[in-house]
N, C-alpha and C positions, 0 to 999 in steps of 0.2 A: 840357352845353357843346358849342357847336360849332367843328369845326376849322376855319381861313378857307384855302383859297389863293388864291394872289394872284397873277395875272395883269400886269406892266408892260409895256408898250408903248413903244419910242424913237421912235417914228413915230409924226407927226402926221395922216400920210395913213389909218393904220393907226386910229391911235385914233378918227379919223370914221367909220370905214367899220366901221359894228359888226356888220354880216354876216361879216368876214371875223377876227372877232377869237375868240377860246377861248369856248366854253358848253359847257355840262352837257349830254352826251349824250342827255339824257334828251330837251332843248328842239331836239335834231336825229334823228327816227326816221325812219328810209326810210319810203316811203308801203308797200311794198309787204308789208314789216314789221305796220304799222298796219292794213293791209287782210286780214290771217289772222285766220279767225275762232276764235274760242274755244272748242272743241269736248270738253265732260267727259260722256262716256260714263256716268259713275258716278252724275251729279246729274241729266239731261238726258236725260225719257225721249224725246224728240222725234230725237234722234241714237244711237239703242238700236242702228242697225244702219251708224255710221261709225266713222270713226276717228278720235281723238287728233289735234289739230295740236302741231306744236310749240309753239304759247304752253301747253301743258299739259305741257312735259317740263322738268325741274327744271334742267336746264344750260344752257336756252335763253332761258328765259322774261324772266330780268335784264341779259342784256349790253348793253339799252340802256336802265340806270336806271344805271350806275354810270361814272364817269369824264369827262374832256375832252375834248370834239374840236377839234385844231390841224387850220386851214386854210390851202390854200396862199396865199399873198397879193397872188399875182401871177401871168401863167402860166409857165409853167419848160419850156424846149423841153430837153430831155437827150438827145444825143447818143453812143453808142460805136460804135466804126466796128472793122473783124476784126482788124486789128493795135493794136488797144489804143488806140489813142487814142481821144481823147473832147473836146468841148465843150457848149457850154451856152448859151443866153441867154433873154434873160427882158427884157420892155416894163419894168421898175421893177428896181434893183436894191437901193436901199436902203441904199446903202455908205456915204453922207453921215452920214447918221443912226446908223445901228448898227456903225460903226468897222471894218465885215466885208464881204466880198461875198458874195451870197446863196448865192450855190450853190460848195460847192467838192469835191473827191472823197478817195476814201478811197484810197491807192494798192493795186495789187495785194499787194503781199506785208505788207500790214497785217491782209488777213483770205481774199481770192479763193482765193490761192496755197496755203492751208490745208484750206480746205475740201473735203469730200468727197461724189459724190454731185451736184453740186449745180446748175443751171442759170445763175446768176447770172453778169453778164456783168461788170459796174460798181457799184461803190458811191460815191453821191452821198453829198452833203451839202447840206440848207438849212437855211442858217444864217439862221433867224428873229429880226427885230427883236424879241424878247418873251423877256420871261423869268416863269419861275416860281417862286414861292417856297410852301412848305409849311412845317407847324410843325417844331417839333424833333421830332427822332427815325421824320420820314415821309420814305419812298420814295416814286415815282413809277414804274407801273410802264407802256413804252411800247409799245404795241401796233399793228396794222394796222386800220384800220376794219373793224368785223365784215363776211363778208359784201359787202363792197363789189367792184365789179365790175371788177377793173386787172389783167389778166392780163398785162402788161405790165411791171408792175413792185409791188412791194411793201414794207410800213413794216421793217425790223429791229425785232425784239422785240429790246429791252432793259430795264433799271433802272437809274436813275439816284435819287443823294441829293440828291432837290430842294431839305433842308433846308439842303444847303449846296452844290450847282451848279444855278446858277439858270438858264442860257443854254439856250434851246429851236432844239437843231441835230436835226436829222430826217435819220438815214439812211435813202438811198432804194434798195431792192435791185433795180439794172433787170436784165429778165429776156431780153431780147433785142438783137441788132445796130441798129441804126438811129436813127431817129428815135423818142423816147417825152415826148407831152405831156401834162401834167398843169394841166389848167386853172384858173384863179385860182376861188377856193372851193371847191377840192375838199377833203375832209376826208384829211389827208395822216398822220396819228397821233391816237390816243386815249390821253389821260396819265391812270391811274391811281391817284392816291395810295394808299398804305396805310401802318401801322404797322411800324417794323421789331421782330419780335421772334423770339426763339427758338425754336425746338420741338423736342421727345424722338419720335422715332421708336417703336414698337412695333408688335408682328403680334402677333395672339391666334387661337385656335380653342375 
């Protein structure tokens, strides 16, 4: 049996434009990714004296067979300025359609004011025309594009019960003063599903 999820769109702009809608990570691999050669010392006496690429190391080899990639849908110019304030705009906002404005922020003392360590200046929010639904009893878990090149800013790792909140908001961690744009199709999160279940801990020797 196959699990389905499902992808809705409130936007008709959205629903046309199927570059800019959720796919299978799988059918969005970086070229540069795709361009490492396969290099097994063990099989391959032709490479007797190289070395291992990572498509040969067991942590590496799948993070671009499993999960979603949500793109942005428009571009999003994010602003924070040294006293805290902040704005935002975007060419499309999508408020007719999805009852929300696209972008809205997290305030400081919901998560900044806590943290330790940490360089983050502002936390976004876009709030995506789309929602996701997964079967019973799956999580979704929300990650930063692997790999991807935004020194600028980054996804919030979370999880979310997609089996029962279905709304695709995307916290954006920006990492500096200024101006930070994020251009329309850029892969802004990768949604993983999995199973929610238990597990027993153990150490052995």
């Amino acid at each position: 049996m196959t699990n389905k999820v499902q992808f809705i769109t409130v936007s008709d702009y959205l629903f046309d434009a199927k570059e800019l809608l959720p796919k299978p990570i799988s059918e969005y691999v970086p070229e540069w990714y795709a361009n490492i050669p396969i290099v097994d010392i063990n099989t391959n006496f032709n490479y007797i004296n190289k070395k291992r690429t990572a498509k040969t190391c067991p942590s590496f080899i799948d993070i671009y067979r499993e999960g979603y990639v949500i793109f942005s849908p428009t571009d999003v110019l994010l602003k924070v300025n040294e006293d805290g304030s902040w704005e935002w705009r975007t060419p499309m906002n999508f408020e007719i359609e999805s009852k929300m404005e696209l972008v809205s922020v997290h305030e400081d003392e919901q998560l900044i004011d806590y943290l330790e360590n940490t360089d983050i200046k502002k936390v976004f929010k876009i709030n995506l025309p789309i929602k996701i639904i997964t079967p019973k009893g799956y999580n979704s878990r929300q990650i930063h594009f692997p790999y991807s090149n935004t020194s600028e800013w980054e996804t919030a790792y979370g999880v979310m019960s997609t089996d029962k909140v279905h709304d695709l908001n995307i916290q954006i961690l920006i990492k500096n003063y200024g101006e930070t744009l994020i251009k329309q199709g850029t892969p802004i999160a990768v949604y993983i599903p999995f199973k929610r279940e238990k597990y027993k801990h153990e150490i052995h020797r």
